[in-house]
DRENDO-1510 file (C-alpha; in Angstrom, 1 decimal, always signed):
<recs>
REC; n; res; u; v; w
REC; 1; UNK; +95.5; +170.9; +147.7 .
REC; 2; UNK; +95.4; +169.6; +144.1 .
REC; 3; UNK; +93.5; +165.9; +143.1 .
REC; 4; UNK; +94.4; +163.2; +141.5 .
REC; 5; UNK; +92.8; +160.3; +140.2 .
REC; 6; UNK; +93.4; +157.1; +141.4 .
REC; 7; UNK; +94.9; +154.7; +138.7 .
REC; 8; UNK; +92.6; +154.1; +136.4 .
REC; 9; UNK; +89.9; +155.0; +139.4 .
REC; 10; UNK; +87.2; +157.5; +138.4 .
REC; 11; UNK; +87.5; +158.9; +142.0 .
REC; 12; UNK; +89.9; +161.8; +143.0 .
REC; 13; UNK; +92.3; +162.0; +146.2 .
REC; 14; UNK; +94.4; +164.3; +147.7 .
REC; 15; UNK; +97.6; +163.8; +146.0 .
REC; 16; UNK; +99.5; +164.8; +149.7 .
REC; 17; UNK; +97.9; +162.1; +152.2 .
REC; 18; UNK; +98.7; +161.0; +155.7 .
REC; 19; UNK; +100.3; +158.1; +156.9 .
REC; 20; UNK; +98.8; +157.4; +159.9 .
REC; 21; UNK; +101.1; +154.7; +161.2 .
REC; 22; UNK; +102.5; +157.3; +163.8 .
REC; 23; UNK; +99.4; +158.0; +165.4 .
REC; 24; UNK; +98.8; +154.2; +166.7 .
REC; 25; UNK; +101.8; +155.5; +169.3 .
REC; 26; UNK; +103.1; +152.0; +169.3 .
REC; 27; UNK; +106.3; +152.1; +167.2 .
REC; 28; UNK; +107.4; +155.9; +166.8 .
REC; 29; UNK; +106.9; +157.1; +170.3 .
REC; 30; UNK; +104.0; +158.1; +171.9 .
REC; 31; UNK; +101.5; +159.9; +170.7 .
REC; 32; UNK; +98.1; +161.0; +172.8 .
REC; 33; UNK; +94.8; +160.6; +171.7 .
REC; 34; UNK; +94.8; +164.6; +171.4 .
REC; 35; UNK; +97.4; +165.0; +169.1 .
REC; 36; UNK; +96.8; +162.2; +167.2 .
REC; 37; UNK; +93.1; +163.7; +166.6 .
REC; 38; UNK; +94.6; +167.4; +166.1 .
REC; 39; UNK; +96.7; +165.6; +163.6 .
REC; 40; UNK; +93.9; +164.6; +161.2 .
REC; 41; UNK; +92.0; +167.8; +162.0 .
REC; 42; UNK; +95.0; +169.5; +160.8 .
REC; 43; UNK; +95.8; +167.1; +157.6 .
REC; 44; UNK; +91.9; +167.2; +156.6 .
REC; 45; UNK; +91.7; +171.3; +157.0 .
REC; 46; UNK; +95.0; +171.7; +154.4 .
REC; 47; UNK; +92.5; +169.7; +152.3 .
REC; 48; UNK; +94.1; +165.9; +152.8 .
REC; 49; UNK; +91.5; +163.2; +152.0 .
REC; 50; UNK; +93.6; +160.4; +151.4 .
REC; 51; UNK; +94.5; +158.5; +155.2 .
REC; 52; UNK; +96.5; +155.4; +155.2 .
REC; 53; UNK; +96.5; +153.0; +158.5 .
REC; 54; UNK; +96.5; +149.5; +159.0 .
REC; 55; UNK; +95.2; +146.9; +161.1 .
REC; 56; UNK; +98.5; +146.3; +163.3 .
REC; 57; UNK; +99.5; +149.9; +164.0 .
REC; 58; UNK; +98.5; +150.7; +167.7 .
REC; 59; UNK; +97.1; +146.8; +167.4 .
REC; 60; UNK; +94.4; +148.6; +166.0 .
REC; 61; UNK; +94.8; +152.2; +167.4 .
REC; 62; UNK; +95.0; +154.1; +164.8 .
REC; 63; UNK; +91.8; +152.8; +163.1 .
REC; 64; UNK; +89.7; +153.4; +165.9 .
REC; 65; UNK; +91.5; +157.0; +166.0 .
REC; 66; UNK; +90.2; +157.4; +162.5 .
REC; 67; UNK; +87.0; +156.2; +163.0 .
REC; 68; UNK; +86.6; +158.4; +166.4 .
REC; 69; UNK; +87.7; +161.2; +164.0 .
REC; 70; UNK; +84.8; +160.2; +161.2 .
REC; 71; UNK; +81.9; +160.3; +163.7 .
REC; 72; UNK; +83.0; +163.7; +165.4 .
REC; 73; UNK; +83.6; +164.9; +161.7 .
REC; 74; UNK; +81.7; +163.7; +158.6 .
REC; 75; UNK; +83.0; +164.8; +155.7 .
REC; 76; UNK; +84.6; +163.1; +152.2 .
REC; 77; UNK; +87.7; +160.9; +153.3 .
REC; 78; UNK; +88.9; +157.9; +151.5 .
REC; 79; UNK; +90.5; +155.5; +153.8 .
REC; 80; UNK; +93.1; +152.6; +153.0 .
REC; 81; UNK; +93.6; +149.9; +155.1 .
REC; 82; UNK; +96.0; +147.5; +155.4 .
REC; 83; UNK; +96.0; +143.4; +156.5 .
REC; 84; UNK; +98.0; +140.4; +156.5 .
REC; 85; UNK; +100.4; +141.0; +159.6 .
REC; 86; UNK; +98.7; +140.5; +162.6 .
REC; 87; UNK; +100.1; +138.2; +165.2 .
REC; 88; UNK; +96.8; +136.7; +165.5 .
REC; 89; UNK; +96.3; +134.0; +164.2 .
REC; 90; UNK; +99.7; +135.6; +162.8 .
REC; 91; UNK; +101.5; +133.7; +158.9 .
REC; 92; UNK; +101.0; +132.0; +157.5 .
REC; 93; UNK; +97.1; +131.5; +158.8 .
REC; 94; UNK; +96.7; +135.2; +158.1 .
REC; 95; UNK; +96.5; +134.5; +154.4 .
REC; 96; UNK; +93.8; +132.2; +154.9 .
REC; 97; UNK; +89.6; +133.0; +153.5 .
REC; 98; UNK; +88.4; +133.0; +157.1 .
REC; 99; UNK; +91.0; +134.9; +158.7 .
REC; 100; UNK; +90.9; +137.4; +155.9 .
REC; 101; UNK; +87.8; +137.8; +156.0 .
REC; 102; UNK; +87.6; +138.0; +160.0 .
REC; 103; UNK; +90.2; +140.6; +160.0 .
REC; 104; UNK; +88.5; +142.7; +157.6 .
REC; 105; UNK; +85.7; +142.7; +159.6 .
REC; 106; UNK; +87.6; +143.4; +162.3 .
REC; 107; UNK; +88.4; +146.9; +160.3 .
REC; 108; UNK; +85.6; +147.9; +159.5 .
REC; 109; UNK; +84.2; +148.1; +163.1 .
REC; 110; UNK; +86.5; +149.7; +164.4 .
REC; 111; UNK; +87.2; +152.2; +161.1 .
REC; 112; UNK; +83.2; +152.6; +162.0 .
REC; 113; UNK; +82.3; +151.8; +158.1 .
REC; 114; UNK; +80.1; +149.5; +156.2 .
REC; 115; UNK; +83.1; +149.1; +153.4 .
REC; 116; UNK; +86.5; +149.5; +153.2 .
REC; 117; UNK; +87.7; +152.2; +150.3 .
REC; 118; UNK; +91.0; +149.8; +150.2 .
REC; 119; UNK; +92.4; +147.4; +151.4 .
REC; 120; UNK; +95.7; +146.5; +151.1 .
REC; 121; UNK; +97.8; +143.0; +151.6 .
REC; 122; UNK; +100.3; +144.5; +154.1 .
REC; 123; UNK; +103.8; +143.4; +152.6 .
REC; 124; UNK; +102.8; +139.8; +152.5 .
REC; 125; UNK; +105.6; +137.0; +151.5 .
REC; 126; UNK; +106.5; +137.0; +148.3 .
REC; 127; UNK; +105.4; +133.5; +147.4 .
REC; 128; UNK; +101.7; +134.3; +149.1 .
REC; 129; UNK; +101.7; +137.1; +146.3 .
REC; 130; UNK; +102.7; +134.5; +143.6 .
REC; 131; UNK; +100.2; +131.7; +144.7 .
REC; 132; UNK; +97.7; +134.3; +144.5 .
REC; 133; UNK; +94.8; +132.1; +146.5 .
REC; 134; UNK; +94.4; +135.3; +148.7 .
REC; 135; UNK; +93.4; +137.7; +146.3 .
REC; 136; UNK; +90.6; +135.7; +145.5 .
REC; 137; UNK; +89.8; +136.2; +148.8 .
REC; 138; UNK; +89.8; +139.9; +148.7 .
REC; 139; UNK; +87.7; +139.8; +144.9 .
REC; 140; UNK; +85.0; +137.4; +146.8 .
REC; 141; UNK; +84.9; +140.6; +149.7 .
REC; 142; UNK; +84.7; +143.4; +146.5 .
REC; 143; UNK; +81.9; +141.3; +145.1 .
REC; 144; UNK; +79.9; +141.0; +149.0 .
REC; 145; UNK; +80.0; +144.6; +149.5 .
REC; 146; UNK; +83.0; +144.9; +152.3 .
REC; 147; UNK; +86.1; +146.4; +150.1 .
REC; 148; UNK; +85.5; +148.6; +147.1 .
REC; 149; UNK; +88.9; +147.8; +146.2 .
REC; 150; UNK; +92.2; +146.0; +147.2 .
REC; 151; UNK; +96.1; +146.2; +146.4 .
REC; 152; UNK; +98.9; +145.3; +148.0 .
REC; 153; UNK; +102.0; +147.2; +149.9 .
REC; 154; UNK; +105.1; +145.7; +148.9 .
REC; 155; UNK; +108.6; +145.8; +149.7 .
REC; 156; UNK; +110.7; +144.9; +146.7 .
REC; 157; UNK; +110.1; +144.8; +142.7 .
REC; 158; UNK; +109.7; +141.4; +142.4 .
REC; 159; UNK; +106.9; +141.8; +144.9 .
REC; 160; UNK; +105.3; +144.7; +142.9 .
REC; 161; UNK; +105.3; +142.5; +139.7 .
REC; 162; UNK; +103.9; +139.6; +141.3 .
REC; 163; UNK; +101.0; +141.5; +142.7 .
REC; 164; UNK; +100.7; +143.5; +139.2 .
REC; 165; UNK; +99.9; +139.8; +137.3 .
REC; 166; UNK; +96.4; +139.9; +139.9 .
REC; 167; UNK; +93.0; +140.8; +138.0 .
REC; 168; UNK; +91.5; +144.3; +140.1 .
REC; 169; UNK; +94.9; +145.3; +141.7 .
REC; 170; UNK; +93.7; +149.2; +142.3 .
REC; 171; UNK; +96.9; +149.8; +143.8 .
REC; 172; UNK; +100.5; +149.2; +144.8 .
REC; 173; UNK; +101.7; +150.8; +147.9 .
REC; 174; UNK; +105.9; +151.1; +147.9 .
REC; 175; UNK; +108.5; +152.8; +149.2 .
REC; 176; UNK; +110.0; +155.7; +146.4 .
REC; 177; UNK; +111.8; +158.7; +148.0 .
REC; 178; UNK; +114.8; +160.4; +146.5 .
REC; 179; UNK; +117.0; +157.4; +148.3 .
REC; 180; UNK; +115.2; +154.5; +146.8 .
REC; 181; UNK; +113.9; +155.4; +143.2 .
REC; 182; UNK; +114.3; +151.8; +141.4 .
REC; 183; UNK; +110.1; +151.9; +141.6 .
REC; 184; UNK; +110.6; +154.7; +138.6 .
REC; 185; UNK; +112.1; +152.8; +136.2 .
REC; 186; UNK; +110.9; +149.1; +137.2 .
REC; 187; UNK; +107.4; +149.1; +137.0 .
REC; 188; UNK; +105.7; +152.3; +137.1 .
REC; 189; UNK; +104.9; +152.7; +133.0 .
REC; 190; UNK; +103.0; +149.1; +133.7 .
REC; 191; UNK; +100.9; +150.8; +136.7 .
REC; 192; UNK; +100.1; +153.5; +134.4 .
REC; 193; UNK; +99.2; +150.7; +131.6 .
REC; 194; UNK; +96.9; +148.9; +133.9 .
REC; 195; UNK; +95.7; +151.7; +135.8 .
REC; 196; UNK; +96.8; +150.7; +138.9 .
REC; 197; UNK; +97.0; +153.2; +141.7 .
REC; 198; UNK; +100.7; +154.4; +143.3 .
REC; 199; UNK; +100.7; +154.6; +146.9 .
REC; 200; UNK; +103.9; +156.1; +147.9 .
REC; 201; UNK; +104.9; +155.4; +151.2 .
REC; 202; UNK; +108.2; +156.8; +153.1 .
REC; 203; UNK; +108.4; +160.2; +150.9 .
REC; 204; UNK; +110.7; +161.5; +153.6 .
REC; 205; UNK; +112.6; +158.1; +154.6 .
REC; 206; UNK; +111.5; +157.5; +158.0 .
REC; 207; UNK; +112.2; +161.4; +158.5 .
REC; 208; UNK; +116.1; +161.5; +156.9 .
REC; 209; UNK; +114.5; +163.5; +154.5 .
REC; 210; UNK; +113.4; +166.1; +156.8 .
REC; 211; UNK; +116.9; +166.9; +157.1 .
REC; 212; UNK; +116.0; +167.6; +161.2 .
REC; 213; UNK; +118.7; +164.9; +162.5 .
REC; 214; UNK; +122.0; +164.9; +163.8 .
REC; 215; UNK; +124.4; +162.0; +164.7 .
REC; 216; UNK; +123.5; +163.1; +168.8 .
REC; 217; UNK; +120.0; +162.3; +167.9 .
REC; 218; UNK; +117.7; +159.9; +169.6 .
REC; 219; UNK; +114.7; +158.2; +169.9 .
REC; 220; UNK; +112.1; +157.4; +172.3 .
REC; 221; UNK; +112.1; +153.3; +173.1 .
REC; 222; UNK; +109.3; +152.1; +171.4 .
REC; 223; UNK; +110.6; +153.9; +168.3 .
REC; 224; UNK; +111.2; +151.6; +166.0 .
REC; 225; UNK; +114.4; +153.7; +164.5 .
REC; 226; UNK; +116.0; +152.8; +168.0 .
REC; 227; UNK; +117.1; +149.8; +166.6 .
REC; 228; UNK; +119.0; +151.1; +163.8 .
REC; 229; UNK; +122.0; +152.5; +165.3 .
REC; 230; UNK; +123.9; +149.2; +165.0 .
REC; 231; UNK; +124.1; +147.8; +161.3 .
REC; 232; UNK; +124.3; +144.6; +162.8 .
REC; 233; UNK; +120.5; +145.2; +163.5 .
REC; 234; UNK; +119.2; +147.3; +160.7 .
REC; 235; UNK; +115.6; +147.1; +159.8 .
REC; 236; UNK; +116.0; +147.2; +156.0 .
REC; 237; UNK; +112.3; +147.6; +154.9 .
REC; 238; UNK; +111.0; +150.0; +157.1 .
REC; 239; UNK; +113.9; +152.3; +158.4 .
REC; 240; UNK; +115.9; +155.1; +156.6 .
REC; 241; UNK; +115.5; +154.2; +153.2 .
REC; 242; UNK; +117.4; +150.9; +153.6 .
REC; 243; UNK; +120.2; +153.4; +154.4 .
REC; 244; UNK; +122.6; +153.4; +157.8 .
REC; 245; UNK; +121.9; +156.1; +159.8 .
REC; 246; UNK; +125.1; +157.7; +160.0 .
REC; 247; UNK; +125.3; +157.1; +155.8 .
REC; 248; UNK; +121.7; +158.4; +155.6 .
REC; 249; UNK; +123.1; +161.7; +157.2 .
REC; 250; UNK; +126.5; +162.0; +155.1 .
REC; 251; UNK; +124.3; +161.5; +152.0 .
REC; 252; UNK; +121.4; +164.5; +153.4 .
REC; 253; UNK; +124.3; +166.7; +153.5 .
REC; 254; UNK; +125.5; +166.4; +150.2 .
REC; 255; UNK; +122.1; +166.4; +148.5 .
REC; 256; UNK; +121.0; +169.7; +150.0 .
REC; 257; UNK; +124.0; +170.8; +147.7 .
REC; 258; UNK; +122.0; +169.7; +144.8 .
REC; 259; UNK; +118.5; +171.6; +145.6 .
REC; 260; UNK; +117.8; +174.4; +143.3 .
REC; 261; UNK; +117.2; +177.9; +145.6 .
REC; 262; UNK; +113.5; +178.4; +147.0 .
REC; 263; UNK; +113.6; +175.0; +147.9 .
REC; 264; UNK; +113.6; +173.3; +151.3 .
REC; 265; UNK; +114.7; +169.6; +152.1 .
REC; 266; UNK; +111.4; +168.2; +153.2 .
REC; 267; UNK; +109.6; +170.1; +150.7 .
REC; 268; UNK; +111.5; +168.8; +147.9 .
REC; 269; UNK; +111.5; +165.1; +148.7 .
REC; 270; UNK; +108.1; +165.3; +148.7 .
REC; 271; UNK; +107.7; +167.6; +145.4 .
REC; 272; UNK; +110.1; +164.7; +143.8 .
REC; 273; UNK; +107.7; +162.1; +144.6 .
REC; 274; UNK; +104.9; +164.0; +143.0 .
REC; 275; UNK; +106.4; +164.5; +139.9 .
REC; 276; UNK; +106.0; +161.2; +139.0 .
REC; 277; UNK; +102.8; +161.0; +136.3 .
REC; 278; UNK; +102.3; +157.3; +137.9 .
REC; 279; UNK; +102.1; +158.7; +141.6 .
REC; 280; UNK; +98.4; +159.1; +142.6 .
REC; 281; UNK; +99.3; +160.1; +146.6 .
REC; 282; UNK; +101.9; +160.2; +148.8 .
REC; 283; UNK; +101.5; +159.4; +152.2 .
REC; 284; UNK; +104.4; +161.2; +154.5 .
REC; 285; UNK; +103.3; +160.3; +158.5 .
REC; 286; UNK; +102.7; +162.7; +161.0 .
REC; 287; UNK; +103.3; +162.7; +164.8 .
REC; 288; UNK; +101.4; +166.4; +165.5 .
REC; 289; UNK; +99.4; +168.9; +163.1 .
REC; 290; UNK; +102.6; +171.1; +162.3 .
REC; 291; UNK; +103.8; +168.3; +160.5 .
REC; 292; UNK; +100.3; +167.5; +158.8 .
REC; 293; UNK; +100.6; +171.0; +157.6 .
REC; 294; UNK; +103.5; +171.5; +156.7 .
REC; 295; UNK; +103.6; +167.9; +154.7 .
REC; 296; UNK; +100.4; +169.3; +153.1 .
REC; 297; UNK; +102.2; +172.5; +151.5 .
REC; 298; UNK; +104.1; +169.8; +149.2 .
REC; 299; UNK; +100.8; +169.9; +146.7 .
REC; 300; UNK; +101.5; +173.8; +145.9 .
REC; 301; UNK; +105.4; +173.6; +145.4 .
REC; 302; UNK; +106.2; +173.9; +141.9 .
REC; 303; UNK; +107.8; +170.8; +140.2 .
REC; 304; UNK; +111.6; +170.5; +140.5 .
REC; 305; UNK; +113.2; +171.9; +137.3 .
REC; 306; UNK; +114.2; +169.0; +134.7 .
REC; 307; UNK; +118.3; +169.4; +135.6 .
REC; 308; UNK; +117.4; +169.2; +138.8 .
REC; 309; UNK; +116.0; +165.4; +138.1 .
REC; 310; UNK; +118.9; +164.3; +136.4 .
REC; 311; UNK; +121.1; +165.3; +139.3 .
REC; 312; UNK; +119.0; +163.3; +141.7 .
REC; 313; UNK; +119.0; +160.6; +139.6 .
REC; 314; UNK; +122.8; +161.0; +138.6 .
REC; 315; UNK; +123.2; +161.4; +142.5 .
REC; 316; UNK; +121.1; +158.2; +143.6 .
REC; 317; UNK; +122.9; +156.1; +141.1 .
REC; 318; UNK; +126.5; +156.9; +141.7 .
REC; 319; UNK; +126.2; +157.7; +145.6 .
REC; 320; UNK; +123.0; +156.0; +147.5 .
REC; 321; UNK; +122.4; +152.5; +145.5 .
REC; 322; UNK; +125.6; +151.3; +146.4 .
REC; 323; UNK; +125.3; +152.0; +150.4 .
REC; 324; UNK; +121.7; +150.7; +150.0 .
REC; 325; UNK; +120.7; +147.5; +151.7 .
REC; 326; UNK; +118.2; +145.0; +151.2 .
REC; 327; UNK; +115.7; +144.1; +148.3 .
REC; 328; UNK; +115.0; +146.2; +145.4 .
</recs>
């Protein structure tokens, strides 16, 4: 597993992490408390120390997984959080110094920690990101000792550059996969500038890029994917790279067309991600440790060849932007 630093971070991560939404079990199916912990054992053994999670999934779940994980293995792990979208007290009293605060501490029990690696604003509104009151919130908890650092996980570019004007950003968490690369050209040469951490969440587009569905697939109730079958009630931010499922799949079909040989789907979304100088980690989820391991073999693929770039760009231009929906 190679390192990278983190923005303009001294520290190193694994620049393959996990996503650990999956393992709250609350909005991709199921998952038990045994796989969910085999899952992390598997991710930390291919040499991941980068974990993502946040305060909501499992309604906390997945941070007490992590920190059940911690005690039962020490080791080096740096763990991101995220807050800002609980139902309780839910927006826009989220955003407020006491519930902030509260909620952090809330994290940190149950993460099992005295302070917080990261913590993120967890694709906040817009204008919460342009007042700004709540980030000096987060720089009063750097300065007590209960984050070493914060940034935000946005949504759209106008989001990332809002959050870039804030003094101490040490990261921007967004959504870049082959199907939604605007984040390349928009603002990642002013994260490099200001040293400020990529997060890259949804390499593999809610799983499209796996290249593992069919239009006969399905998906367990809780799923949160369930939901996208009608366009009529398509979850733009979180689902399928703002793509419709059945125009996720056309499009799969014709970009495995484009791969050089040697090269499988999953393992080239992810290698694409990491050829970006800004990207400090990727963070592709996993349900069970096959797919912790085999996310994790994306750190020793080489870099797609430089033709191969320009038809993925060429290819997301002419064929994917156009079908895409929602913000930018």
């Amino acid at each position: 597993m190679r390192l990278r630093t983190f923005g303009g971070d001294p520290v190193q991560v694994s620049e393959v992490g996990l996503g650990c939404w999956q393992i709250g079990g609350d909005q991709w199916g199921p998952v038990s408390d045994a796989d969910a912990l085999g899952t992390l054992r598997a991710a930390v053994e291919a040499g991941t120390t980068f974990l993502d999670t946040a305060d909501i999934y499992g309604g906390g779940r997945s941070e007490e997984l992590i920190g059940r994980f911690r005690r039962e293995r020490p080791g080096p792990l740096f763990i991101a959080t995220k807050l800002g979208r609980s139902a309780d007290p839910g927006w826009p009293d989220n955003f407020t110094p006491a519930v902030v605060r509260r909620h952090t501490e809330a994290s940190l029990r149950r993460l099992g920690v005295d302070a917080l690696d990261l913590t993120q604003l967890h694709c906040v509104p817009l204008e919460v990101l342009e007042r700004g009151e709540v980030f000096d919130t987060l720089r009063q908890l750097r300065k007590e000792g209960k984050i070493r650092r914060f940034g935000a996980s946005v949504e759209s570019t106008a989001e990332a550059k809002a959050a870039l004007k804030q003094e101490g950003l040490a990261s921007l968490q967004v959504i870049f996969n082959i199907y939604r690369q605007t984040p390349a050209t928009a603002f990642f040469d002013e994260c490099r500038a200001k040293g400020v951490a990529v997060v890259v969440r949804l390499p593999l587009a809610s799983g499209l890029l796996a290249g593992k569905y069919t239009k006969e697939s399905t998906f367990a109730a809780t799923d949160h994917r369930t939901y996208n079958r009608n366009g009529e009630k398509f979850n733009v931010g979180e689902t399928f790279a703002g793509l419709p499922f059945e125009k996720g799949l056309e499009l799969t079909e014709k970009l495995k067309t484009l791969l050089p040989p040697g090269y499988t789907l999953p393992l080239a979304a992810l290698r694409w991600c990491l050829d970006f100088q800004a990207v400090s980690v990727i963070i592709p989820g996993g349900r069970n440790p096959a797919q912790a391991r085999a996310n994790a073999e994306a750190s020793g693929v080489p870099p797609l060849p430089a033709d191969c770039h320009e038809k993925l760009r060429r290819f997301y231009r002419d064929e994917v932007k156009p079908a895409v929906r929602g913000p930018d």
